[in-house]
VMD Tcl script that draws the C-alpha trace (Angstrom):
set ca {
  {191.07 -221.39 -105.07}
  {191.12 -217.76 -106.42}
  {194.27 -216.26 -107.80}
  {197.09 -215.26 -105.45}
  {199.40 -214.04 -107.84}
  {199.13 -210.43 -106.95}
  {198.26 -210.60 -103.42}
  {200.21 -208.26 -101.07}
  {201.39 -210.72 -98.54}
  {203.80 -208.71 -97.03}
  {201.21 -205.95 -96.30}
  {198.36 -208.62 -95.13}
  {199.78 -211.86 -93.75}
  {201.92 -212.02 -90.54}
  {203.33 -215.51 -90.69}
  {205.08 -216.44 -87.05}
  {206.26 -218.86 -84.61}
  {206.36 -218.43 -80.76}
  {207.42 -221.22 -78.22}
  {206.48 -223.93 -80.60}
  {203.21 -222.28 -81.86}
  {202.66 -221.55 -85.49}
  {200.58 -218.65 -86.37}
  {198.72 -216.52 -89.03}
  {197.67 -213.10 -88.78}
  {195.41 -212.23 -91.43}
  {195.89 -208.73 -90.80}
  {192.53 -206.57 -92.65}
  {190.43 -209.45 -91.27}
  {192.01 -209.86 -87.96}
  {191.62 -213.14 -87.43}
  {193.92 -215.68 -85.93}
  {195.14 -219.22 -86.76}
  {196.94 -221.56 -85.18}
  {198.81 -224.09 -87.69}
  {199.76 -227.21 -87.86}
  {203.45 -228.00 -89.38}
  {201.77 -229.26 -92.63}
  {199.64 -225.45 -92.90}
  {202.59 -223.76 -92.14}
  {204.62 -225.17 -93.99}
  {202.55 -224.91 -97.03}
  {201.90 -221.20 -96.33}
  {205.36 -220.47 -96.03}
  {205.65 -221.73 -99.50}
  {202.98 -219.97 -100.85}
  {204.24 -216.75 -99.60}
  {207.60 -217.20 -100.91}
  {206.04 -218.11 -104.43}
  {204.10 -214.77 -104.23}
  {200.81 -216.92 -104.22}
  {201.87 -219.78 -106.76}
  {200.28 -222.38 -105.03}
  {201.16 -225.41 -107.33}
  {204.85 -224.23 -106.51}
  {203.93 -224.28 -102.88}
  {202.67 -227.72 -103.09}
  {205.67 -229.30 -105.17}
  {207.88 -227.88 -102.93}
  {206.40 -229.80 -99.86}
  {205.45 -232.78 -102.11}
  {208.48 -234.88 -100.85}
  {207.53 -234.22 -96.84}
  {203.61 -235.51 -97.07}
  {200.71 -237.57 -98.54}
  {199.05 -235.74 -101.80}
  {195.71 -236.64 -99.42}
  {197.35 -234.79 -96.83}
  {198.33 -231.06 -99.17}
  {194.85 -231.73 -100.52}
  {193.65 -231.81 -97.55}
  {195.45 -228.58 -96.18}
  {194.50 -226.72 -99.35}
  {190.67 -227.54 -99.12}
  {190.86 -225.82 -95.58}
  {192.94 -222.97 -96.74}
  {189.92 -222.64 -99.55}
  {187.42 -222.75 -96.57}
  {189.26 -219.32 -94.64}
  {189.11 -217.86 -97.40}
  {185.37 -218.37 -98.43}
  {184.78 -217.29 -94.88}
  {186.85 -214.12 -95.44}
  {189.31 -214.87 -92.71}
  {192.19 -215.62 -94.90}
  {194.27 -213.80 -97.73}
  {191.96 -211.30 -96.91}
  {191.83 -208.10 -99.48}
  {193.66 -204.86 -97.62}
  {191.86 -201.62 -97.14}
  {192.39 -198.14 -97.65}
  {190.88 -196.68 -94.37}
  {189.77 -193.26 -95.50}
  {188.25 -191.57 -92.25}
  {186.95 -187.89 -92.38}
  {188.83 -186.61 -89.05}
  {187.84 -182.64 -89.36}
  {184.58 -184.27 -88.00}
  {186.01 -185.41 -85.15}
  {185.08 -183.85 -81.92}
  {187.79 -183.15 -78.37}
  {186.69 -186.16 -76.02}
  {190.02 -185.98 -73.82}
  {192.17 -183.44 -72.43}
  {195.44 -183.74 -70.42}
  {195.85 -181.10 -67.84}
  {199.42 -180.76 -67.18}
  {198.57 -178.87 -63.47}
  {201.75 -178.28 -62.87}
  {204.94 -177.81 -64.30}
  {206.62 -178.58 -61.05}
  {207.90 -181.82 -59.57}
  {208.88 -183.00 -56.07}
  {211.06 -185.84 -57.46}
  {214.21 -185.45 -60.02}
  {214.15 -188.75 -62.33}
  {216.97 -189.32 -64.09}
  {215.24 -190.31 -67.33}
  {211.89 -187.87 -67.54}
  {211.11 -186.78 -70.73}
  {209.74 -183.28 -68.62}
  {212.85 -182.27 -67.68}
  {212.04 -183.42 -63.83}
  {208.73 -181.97 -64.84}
  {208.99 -178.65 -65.51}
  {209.19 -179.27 -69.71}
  {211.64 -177.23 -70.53}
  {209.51 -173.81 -69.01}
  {209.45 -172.15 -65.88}
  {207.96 -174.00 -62.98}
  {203.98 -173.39 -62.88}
  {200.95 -174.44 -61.30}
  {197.83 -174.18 -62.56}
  {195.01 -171.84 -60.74}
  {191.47 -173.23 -60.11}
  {190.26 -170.28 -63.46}
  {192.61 -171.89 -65.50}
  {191.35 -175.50 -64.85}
  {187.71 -174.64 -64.57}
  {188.16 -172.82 -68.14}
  {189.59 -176.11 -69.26}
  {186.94 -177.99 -68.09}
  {184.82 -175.21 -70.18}
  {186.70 -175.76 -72.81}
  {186.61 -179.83 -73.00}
  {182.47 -179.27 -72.84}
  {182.61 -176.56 -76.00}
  {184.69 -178.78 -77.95}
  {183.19 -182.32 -76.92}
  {179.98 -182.05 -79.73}
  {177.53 -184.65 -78.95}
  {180.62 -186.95 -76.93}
  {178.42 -187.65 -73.76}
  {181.79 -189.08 -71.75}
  {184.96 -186.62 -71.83}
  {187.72 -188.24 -70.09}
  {190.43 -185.35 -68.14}
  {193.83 -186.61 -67.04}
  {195.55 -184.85 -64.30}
  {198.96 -185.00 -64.98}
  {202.67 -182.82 -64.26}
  {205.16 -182.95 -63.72}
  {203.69 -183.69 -59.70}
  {200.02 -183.08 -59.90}
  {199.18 -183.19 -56.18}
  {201.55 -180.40 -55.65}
  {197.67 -178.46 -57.02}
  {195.73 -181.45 -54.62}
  {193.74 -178.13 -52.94}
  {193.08 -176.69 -55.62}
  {191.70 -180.09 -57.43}
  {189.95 -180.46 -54.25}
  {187.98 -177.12 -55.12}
  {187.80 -177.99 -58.96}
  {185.95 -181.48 -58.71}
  {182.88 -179.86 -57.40}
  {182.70 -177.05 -60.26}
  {183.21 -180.68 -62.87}
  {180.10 -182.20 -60.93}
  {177.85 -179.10 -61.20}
  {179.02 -178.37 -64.81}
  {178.21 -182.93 -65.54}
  {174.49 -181.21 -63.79}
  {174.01 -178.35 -66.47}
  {175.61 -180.09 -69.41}
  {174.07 -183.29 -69.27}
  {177.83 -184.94 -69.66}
  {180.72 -187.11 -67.42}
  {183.74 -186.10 -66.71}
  {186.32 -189.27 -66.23}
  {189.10 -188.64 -64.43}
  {192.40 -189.75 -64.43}
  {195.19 -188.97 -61.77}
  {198.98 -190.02 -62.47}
  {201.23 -189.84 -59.53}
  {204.86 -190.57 -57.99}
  {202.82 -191.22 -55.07}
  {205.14 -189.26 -52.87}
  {202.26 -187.22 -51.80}
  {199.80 -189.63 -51.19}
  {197.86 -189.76 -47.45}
  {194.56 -190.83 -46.41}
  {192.81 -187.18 -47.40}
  {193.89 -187.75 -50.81}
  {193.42 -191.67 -51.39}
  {189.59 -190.52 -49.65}
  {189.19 -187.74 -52.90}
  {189.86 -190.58 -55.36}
  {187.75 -192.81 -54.14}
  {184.82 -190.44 -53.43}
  {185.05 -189.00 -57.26}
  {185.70 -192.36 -59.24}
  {189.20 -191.23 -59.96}
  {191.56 -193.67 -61.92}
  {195.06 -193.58 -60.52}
  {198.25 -194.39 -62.17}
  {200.90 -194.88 -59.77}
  {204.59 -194.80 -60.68}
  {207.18 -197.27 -59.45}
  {209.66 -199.09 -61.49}
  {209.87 -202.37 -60.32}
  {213.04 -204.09 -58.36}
  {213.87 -201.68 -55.00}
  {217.70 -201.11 -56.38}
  {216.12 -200.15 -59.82}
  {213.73 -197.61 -58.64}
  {216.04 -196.05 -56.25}
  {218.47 -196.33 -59.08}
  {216.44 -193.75 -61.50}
  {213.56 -192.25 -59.52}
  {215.27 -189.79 -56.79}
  {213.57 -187.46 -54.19}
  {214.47 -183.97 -54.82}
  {216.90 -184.80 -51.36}
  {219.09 -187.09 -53.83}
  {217.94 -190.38 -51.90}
  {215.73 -193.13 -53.66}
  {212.05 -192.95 -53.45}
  {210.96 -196.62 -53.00}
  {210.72 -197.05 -49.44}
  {208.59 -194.10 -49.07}
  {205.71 -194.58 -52.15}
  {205.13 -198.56 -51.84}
  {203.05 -198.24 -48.23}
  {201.31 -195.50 -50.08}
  {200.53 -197.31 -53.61}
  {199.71 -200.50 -51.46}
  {197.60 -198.24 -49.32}
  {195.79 -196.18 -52.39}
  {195.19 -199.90 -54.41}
  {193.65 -201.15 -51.03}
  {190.67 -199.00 -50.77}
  {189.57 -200.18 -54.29}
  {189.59 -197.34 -56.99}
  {187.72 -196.95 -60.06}
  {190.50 -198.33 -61.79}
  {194.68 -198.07 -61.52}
  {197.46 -199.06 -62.74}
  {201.00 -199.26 -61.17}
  {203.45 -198.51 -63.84}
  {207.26 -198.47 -64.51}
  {209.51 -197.18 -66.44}
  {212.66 -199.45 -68.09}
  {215.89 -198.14 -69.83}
  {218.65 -199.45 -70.88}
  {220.06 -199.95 -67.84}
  {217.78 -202.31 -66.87}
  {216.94 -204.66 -69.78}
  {215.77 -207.57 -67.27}
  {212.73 -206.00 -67.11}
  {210.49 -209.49 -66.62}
  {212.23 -209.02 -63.38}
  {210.67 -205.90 -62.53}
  {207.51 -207.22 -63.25}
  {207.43 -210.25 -61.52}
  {208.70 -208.08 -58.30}
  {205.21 -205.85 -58.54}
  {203.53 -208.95 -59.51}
  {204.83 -210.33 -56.37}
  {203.49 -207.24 -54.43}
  {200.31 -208.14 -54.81}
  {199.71 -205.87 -57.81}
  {197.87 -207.23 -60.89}
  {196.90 -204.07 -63.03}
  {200.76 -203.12 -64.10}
  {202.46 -201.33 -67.24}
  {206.16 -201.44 -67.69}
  {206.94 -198.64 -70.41}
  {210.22 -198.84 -72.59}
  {212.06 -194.82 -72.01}
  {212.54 -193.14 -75.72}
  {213.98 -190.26 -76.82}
  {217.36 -189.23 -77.39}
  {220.45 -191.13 -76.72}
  {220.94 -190.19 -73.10}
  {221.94 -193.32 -71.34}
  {218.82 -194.00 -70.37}
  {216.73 -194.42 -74.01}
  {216.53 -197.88 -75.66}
  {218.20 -197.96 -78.54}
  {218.39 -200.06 -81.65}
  {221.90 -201.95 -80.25}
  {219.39 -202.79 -77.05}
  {216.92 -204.97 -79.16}
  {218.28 -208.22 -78.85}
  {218.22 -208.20 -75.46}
  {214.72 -206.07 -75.33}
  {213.25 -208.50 -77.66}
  {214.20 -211.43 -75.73}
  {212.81 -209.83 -72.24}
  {209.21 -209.41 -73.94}
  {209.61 -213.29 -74.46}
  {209.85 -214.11 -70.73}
  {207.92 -211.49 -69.76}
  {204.67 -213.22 -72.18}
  {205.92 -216.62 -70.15}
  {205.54 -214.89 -66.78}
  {202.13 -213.75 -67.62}
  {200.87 -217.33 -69.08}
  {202.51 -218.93 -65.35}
  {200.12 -216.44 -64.06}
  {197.04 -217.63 -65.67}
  {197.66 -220.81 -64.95}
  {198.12 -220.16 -61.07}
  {194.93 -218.75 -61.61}
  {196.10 -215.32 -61.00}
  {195.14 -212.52 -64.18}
  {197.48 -210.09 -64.59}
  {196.29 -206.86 -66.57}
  {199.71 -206.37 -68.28}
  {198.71 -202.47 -70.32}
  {200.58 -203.46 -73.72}
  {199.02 -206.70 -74.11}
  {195.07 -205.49 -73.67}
  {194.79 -205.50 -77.28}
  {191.08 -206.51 -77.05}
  {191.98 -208.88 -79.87}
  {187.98 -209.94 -80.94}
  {186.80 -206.69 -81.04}
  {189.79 -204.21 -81.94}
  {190.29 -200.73 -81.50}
  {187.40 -198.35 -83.63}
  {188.47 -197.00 -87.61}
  {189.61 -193.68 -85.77}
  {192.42 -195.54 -83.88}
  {193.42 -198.21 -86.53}
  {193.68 -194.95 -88.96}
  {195.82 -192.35 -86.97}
  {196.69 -194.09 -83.39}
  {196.09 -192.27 -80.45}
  {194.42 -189.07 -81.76}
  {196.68 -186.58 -80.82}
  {195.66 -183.01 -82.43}
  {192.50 -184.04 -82.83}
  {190.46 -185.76 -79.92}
  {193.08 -185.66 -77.51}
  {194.86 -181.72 -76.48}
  {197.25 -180.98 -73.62}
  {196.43 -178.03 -71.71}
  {199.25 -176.20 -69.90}
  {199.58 -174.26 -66.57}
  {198.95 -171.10 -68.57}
  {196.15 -172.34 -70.66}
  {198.81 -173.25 -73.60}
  {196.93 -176.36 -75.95}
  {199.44 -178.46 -77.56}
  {198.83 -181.91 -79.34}
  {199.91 -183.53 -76.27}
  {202.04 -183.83 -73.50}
  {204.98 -185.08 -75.46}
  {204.57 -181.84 -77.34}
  {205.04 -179.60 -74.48}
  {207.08 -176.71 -75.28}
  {207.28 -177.05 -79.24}
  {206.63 -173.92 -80.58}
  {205.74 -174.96 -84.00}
  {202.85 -177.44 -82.36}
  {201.48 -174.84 -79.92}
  {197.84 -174.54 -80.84}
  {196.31 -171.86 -79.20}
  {195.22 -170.76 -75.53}
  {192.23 -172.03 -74.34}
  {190.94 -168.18 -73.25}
  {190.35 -167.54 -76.83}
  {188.74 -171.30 -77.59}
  {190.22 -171.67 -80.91}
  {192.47 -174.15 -81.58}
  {195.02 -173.69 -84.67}
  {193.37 -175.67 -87.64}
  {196.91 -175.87 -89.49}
  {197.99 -177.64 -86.56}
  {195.12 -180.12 -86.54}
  {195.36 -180.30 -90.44}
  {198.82 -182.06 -90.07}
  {197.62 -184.59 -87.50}
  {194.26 -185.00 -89.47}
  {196.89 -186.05 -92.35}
  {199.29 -188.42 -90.50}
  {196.94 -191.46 -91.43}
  {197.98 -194.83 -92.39}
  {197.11 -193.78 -95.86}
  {199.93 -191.32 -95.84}
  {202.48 -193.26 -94.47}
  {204.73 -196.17 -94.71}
  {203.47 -197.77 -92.11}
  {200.62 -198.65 -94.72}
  {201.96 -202.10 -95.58}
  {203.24 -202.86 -91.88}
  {201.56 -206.00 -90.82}
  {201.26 -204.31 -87.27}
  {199.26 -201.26 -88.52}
  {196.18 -201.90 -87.16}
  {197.40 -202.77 -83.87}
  {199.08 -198.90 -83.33}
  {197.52 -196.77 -85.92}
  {200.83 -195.56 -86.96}
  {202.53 -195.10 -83.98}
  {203.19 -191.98 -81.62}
  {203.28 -189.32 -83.58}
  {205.60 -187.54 -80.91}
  {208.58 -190.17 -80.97}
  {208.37 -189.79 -84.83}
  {208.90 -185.96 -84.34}
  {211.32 -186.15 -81.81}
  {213.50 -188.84 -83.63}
  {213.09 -187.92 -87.10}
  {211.82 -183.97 -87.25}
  {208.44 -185.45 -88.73}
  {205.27 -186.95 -87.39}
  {204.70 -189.07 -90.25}
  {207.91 -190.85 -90.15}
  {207.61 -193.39 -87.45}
  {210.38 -194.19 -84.24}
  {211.65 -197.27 -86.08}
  {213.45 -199.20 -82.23}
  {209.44 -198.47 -80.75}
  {208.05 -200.17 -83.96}
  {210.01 -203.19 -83.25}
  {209.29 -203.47 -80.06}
  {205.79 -203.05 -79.98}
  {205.68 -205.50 -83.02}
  {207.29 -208.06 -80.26}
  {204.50 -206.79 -78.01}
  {202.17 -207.77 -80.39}
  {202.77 -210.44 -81.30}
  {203.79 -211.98 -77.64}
  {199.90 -210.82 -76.76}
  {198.56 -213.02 -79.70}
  {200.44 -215.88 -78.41}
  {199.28 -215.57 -74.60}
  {195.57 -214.96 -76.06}
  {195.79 -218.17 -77.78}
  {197.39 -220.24 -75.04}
  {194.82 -219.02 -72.62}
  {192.24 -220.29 -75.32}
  {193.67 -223.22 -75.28}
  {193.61 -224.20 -71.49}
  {190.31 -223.74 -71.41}
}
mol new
graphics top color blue
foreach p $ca { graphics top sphere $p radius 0.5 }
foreach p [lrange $ca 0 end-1] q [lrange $ca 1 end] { graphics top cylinder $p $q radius 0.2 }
display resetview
């Protein structure tokens, strides 16, 4: 066996158990093993030893056969012949400046029909004036996606707010200007709407469907938790009014949707919410943990335990699923586990500043939406076309390479996290949100676990 003796385990290996199951993550490789108590064991050891294996071995000497070590340690030589384990760690260098726009967020209006208790928009107006964007402003974005896209054949454009269906007529009038301009350009516009659904009738669910629009569709769960957090503008809870509406849009069938909720702190039984949309009859679902400041609503680091525990049930809900035969797309555990997300995403995470740009009522670009308002990220107007390349420089720069995240066994998984909790927690992008870390950590590794066991039933 080759020497282990300076081998960054901490940065490479992610040694765990869940429910009984003993696994490996060999992180630059990505591939997974399941252990017996014998490999475990023994790799336990050799971590602790910093890669001593004779250590290792002595250490477990008294608990099995020397046939059975040998044994373990002939298969542990095997991974790593077949470069799945101990696995040498990388230094992802990727050239970002080349990187073309392939997504904007058009934040159509700064406006809302609903007052939430914990939206990070300020009930959607971010902070501004109350806006909607005019059909020159959006067809100029649209413009502007197709100047900045390069050779990128498929842009995607998220409709977003604050309430974007307050704008539905003048979206009604924009889709046909994206068609003709897909005609001339040779390109596809994908589509994205996210709504509270209060606005939702048949004219609107018949749009969606006719134009291949993906809908996310916002409800939190349990009736007494929505109603709890997500108020009508006349103070009473929304719930009652949006489900016939979200059941109605998912009924016809669109392109693709996803019905998602938001938890705080005040509701850390959150497996509860899901089951309850589960129950529904919905089986594309996100449930999304609220950040930000400490404002009652924010999960903090005291909230862990508890938070930690939740993702735990929630992972056995899921695997009851699958085995009622019923698949659940649950958003934080598509981590697409034998393929993995491109060198662009394991490098910089969601690419924010770069390939990604919110667009504001007025034409305003930002990095994105969580950026709204922050004069020292505003980037430019999209009448000129130029976007500010110091701007782009710093998010170009917030790579793996650069930050501490660099010997996180999770890296690859989230690129480095959101660069706009790290700003908002810490006054700097490269300097990740440490309670989101840990949680999506849990995430990850609960999604390994119900990858596996799904595996295994086969």
């Amino acid at each position: 066996m080759r020497s282990l003796t300076n081998y960054d385990f901490t940065a490479n290996i992610h040694l765990y158990r869940w429910k009984g199951l003993n696994i490996l993550l060999d992180v630059n490789s990505g591939a997974i093993h399941i252990l017996d108590k014998l490999a475990y064991q023994l790799a336990e050891k050799i971590i602790e030893h910093q890669g001593e294996v004779e250590k290792a071995k002595s250490d477990i000497a008294s608990l099995y056969s020397a046939d059975e070590i040998n044994q373990a340690i002939l298969e542990i030589e095997e991974a790593i012949r077949a470069d799945s384990l101990f696995t040498e760690g990388q230094v992802l260098e990727v050239d970002l400046s080349q990187l073309c726009v392939k997504a904007i967020c058009l934040n159509v209006a700064h406006a809302c029909n609903m007052k939430c208790h914990y939206c990070f928009a300020g009930q959607g107006e971010f902070g501004q004036s109350p806006s909607l964007m005019s059909l020159a402003i959006a067809r100029r974005a649209l413009d502007f996606l197709l100047e900045k896209s390069g050779d990128i054949k498929n842009l995607e454009v998220d409709f977003f707010g604050g309430e974007p269906l307050l704008v539905f007529p003048m979206l009604q009038e924009l889709l046909p200007y994206a068609r003709q301009r897909e005609a001339e350009t040779g390109k596809r516009f994908n589509f994205t709407l996210t709504t509270n659904a209060v606005l939702i009738d048949d004219e609107v669910i018949n749009f969606v469907i006719a134009n291949d629009i993906a809908v996310i569709l916002s409800l939190d769960g349990r009736k007494e938790i929505n109603n709890r957090h997500r108020i009508l503008n006349n103070g009473e809870g929304s719930y009652d009014l949006i489900l016939p509406r979200i059941k109605k849009m998912v009924a016809h069938n669109p392109v693709s949707y996803y019905v998602r909720g938001t938890f705080s702190r005040q509701n850390l039984d959150f497996a509860r919410d899901l089951e309850h949309l589960i129950q529904l009859g919905f089986d594309c679902v996100s449930l999304e943990p609220a950040v930000g400041p400490e404002n009652g609503f924010a999960i903090q680091q005291a909230d862990l335990p508890q938070v930690l525990q939740e993702y735990e049930r929630l992972t056995d809900l899921l695997l009851k699923y699958h085995r009622e035969e019923k698949e659940i797309h649950f958003f934080h555990y598509n981590l697409n586990l034998q393929k993995g997300p491109c060198l662009a995403k394991r490098s910089t995470g969601c690419g924010a500043g770069i390939e990604y740009l919110v667009i504001t009522p007025e034409g305003d670009i930002y990095p994105c939406h969580q950026f709204v308002g922050e004069a020292v990220f505003y980037m430019g107007n999209i009448q000129q076309g130029q976007v500010d390349s110091n701007i782009r420089s710093q998010f170009e720069a917030n790579q793996l390479k650069n930050k501490e995240c660099k010997r996180c066994w999770a890296r690859y998984f989230c690129g480095g996290g959101c660069h706009a909790s790290a700003y908002h927690q810490h006054g700097d992008i490269s300097i990740p949100h440490q309670t989101s870390c840990l949680m999506h950590k849990k995430r990850v590794e609960g999604a390994i676990y119900l990858d596996l066991m799904k595996n295994l039933d086969k």
